[in-house]
C-alpha positions in Angstrom: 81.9 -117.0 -8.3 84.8 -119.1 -7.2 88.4 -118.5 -9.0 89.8 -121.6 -6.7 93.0 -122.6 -8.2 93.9 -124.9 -5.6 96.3 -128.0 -6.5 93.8 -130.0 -5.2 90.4 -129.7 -7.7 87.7 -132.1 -8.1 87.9 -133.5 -11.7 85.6 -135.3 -13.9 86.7 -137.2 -16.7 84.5 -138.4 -19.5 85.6 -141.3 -21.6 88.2 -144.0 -20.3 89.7 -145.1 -22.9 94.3 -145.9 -23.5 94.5 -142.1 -23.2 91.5 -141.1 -20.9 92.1 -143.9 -18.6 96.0 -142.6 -18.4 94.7 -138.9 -17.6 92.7 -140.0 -15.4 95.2 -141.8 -13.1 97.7 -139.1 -13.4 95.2 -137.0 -12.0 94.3 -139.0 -9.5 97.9 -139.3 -8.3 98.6 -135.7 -8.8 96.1 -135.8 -5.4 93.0 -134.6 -7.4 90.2 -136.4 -6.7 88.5 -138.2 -10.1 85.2 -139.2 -11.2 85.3 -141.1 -14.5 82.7 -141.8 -16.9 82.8 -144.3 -20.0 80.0 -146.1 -22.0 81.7 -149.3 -20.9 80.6 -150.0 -17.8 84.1 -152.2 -16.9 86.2 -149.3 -17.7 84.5 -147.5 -15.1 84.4 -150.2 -12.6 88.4 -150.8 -13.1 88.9 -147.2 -12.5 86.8 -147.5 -9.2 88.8 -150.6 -7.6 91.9 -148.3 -8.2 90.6 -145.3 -6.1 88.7 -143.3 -8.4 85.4 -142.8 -8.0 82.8 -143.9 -11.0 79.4 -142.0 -12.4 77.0 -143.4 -14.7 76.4 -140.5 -17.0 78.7 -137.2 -18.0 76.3 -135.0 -16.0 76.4 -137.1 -13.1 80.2 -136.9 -13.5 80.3 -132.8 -13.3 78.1 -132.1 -10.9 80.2 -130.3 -8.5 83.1 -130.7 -10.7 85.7 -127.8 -10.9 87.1 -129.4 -14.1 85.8 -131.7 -16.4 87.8 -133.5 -19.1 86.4 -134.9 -22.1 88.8 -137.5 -23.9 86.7 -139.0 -26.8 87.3 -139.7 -30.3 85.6 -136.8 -31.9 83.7 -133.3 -32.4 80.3 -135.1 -33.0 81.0 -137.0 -29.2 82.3 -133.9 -27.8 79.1 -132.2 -28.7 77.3 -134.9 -27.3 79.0 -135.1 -23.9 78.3 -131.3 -23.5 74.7 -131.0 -24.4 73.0 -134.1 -25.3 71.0 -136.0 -22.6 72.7 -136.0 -19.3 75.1 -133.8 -20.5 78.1 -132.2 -18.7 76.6 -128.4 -19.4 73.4 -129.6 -17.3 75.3 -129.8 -14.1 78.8 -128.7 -14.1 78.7 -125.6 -11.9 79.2 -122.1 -13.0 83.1 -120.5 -13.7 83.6 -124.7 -14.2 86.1 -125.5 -16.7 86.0 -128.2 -19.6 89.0 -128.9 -21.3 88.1 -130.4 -24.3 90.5 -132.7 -25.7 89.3 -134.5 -29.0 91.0 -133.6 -32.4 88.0 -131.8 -34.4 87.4 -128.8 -37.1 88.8 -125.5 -35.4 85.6 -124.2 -36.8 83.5 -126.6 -34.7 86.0 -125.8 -31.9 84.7 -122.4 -31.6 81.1 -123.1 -31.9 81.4 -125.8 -29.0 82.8 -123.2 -26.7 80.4 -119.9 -27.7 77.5 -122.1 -26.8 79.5 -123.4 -23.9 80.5 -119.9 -22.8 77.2 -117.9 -22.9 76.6 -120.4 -20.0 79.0 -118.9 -17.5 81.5 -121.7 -18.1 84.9 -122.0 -19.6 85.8 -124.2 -22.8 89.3 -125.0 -23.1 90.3 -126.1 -27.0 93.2 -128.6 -25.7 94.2 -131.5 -28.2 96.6 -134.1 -27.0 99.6 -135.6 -28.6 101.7 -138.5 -27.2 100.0 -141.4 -26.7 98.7 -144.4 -24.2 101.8 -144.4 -22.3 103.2 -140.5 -21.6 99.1 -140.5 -21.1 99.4 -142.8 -18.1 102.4 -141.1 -17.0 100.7 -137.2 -16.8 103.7 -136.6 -19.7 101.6 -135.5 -22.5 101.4 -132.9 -24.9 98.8 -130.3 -24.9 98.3 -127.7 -27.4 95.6 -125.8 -25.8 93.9 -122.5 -26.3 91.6 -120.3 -24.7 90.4 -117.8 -21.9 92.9 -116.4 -19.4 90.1 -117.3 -17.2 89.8 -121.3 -18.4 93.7 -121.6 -18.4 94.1 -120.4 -14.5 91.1 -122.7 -13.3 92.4 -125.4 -15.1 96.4 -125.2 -14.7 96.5 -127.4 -11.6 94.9 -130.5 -14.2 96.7 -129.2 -16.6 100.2 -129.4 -14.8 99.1 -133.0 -13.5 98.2 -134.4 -17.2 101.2 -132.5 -19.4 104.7 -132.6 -20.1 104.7 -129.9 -22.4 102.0 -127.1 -22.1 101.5 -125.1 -25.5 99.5 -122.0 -24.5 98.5 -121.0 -28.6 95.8 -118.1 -27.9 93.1 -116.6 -26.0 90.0 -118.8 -27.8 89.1 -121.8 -29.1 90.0 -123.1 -32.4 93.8 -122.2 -32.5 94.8 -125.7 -30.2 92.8 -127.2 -32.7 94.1 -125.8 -35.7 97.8 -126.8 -34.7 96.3 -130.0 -33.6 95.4 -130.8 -37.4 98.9 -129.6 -38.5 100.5 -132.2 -36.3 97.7 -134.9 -37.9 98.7 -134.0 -41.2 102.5 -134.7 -41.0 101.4 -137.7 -38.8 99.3 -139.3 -41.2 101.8 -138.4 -44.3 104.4 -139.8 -42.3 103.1 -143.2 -40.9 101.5 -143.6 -45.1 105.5 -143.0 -46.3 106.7 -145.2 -43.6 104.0 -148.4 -44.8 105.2 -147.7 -48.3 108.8 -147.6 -47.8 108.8 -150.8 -45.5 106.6 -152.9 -48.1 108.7 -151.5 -50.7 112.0 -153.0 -48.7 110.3 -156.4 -48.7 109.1 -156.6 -52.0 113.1 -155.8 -52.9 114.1 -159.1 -51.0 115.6 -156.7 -47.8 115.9 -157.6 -44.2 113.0 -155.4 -43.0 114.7 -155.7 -39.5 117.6 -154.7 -40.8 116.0 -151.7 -43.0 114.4 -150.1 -39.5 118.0 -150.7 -38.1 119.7 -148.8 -40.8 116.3 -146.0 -41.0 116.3 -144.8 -37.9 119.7 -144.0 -37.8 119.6 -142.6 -41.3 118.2 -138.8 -42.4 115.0 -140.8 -43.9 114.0 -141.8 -40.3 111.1 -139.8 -38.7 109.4 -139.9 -35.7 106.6 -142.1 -37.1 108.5 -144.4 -38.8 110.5 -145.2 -35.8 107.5 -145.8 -33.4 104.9 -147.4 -35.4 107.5 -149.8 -37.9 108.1 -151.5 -35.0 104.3 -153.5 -35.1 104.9 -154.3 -38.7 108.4 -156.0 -37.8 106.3 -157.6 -34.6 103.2 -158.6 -37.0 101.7 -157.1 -34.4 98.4 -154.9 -35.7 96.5 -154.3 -31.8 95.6 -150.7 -32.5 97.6 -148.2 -30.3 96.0 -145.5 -32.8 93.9 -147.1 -35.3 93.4 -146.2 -39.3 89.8 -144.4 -38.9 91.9 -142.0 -36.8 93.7 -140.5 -39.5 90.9 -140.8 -42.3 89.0 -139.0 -39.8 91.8 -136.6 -39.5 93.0 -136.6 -42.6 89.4 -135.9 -43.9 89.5 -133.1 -41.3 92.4 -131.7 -43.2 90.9 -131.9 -46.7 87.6 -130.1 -45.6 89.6 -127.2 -43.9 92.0 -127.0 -47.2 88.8 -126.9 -49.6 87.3 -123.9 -47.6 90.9 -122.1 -47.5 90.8 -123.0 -51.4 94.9 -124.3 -50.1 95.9 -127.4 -51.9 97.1 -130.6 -50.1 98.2 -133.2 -52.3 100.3 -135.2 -50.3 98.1 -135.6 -47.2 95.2 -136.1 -50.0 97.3 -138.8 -51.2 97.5 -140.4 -47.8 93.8 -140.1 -47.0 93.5 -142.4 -50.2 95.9 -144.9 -48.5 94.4 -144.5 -45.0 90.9 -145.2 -47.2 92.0 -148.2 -49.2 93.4 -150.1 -45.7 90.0 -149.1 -44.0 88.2 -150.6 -47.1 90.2 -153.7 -46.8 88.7 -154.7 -43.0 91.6 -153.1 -40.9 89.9 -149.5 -40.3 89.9 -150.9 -36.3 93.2 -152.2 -36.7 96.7 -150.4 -35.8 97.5 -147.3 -38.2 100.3 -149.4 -39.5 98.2 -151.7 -41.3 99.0 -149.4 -44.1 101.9 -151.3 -45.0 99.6 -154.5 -44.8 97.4 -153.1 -47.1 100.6 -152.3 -49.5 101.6 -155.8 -49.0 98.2 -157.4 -49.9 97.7 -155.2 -53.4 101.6 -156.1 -54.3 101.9 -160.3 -52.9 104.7 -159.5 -50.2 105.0 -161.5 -47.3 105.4 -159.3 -43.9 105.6 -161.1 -40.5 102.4 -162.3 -39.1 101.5 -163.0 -42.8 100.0 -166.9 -42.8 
C-alpha cells in the first residue's frame, strides 16, 4: 500500500465550476498533474487547452488518481460522484484520498466516508470558504477533518489549494459542522446587509455614500462589504447565488430541529433567502435579497429600469 506523499501527486478533480476550475489550476501550477471532470463538456475542454488533462466521467478521472477532489454544489452530488454510475469509488486506487469539499449535513458527512472507508480509501470532510478568486489563486480556506492517514496523503493538494488549513478532528462531519456555522453568520449577514441597504434608499440616502460610511463604521461586516458592492453596481451575475444559502440555511434549520436548539434569526433569513428565490432570482447573485426588499417596498436601486 503506497503512503507516497510526494509534492508531486496525480490529482483528479470533479466538477469545474468558479471554484473547482480555480483549484484545479492552482493544482496544476503547484506541479501536480490534473485531470478534470465537469458535465459541461467546454469546461473540460478549456481546462485541457490550458495544460490539464480532461476525462469524460468521475471514474475515468480517478483511475490512478492519488487524490481526487470533488467541488460540487451538494451532499446529494457528492454521493453521486462517489458511487453512482461511473463513479470515483469504482476506480480510484486503494489508500487513494478524496477530499470532499461540498457544504452538506455533518451527519451525511459521516455516512459518505464510512461507506467510503470500508473500501480501503480515505474520505476527507473539507469544506471551502473564500471564493472564485482566492480559489484561482490556491488561497482558500479549508476547514477539513479526518484520518491522520487522509490528511498526510492529501497535504501536498492540500498546501497547493489553501491559504489557511483548519485541521478540526480525526473524522468526518466536524469540517462540515463548522462549515454550517460559517453559512449561518454568512447567510444572516448578507439578509441584514439587503435590508439595511434597501432600507437607506427607501430613506432618500446616497447608497454609495451609506457603503462609504458602513464599512468604515462598527455596523460593517465582512458580507456587507463584499457583496453591497453588486447592489451599488446593479450588478446581480451570481458569484454565490440565493439557492446557496436556502440550501444552507435549510441545512441549518434541519440540524437545529434534531438538536431541539432554536435559530430564529438564521430562520428569519431562510424566509428572505425563500421570498427572493420565489421572486425568479434563486440563480441570481445572493445580493438579490436587497432586490427582492426593493420590489415588496417600490425603491429604486441601480440597474432598476
Amino acid at each position: 500500500m503506497s503512503t507516497s506523499t510526494s509534492p508531486h501527486q496525480r490529482i483528479a478533480v470533479i466538477g469545474l465550476g468558479s471554484m473547482g476550475y480555480g483549484m484545479a489550476t492552482s493544482l496544476k501550477r503547484a506541479g501536480h498533474a490534473v485531470t478534470g471532470c465537469d458535465v459541461s463538456a467546454d469546461a473540460v475542454a478549456r481546462f485541457v487547452k490550458e495544460g490539464g488533462a480532461g476525462a469524460k466521467t468521475p471514474a475515468e478521472a480517478a483511475k490512478d488518481a492519488d487524490i481526487a477532489v470533488s467541488v460540487v454544489v451538494n451532499a446529494a452530488q457528492t454521493e453521486a460522484i462517489l458511487f453512482g454510475k461511473d463513479g470515483v469509488a469504482e476506480t480510484l486506487p486503494k489508500d487513494g484520498v478524496f477530499i470532499s469539499s461540498a457544504t452538506m449535513d455533518p451527519d451525511v458527512a459521516r455516512r459518505l466516508a464510512k461507506q467510503l472507508e470500508t473500501t480501503g480509501r480515505h474520505y476527507l470532510d473539507a469544506p471551502i470558504s473564500g471564493g472564485a478568486q482566492r480559489a484561482a489563486q490556491g488561497e482558500l480556506t479549508i476547514l477539513a477533518s479526518g484520518s491522520p492517514a487522509a490528511f498526510a496523503k492529501a497535504r501536498p493538494a492540500l498546501d497547493a489549494m489553501a491559504a489557511k488549513l483548519y485541521e478540526l478532528g480525526d473524522a468526518a462531519g466536524q469540517g462540515a459542522a463548522f462549515k454550517m456555522i460559517n453559512q449561518l453568520l454568512a447567510g444572516v449577514h448578507i439578509a441584514a446587509a439587503s435590508e439595511a441597504m434597501a432600507f437607506a434608499a427607501k430613506q432618500g440616502l446616497d447608497i454609495r455614500k451609506v457603503y462609504e460610511v458602513i464599512t468604515a463604521s462598527a455596523g460593517n461586516s465582512w458580507m456587507f462589504e463584499n457583496r453591497m458592492p453588486h447592489v451599488l453596481d446593479g450588478d446581480y451575475t451570481p458569484r454565490s447565488a440565493v439557492e446557496i444559502f436556502v440550501k444552507d440555511l435549510g441545512i441549518i434549520q434541519d440540524m437545529a430541529r434534531s438538536a431541539r436548539f432554536p435559530v430564529p434569526v438564521s430562520a428569519a433569513a431562510l424566509q428572505m433567502f425563500l421570498m427572493t428565490s420565489a421572486a425568479g432570482m434563486g440563480r441570481d447573485d445572493d445580493a438579490s435579497v436587497a432586490r427582492m426588499y426593493a420590489q415588496v417596498t417600490g425603491v429604486k436601486l441601480p440597474g432598476d429600469k
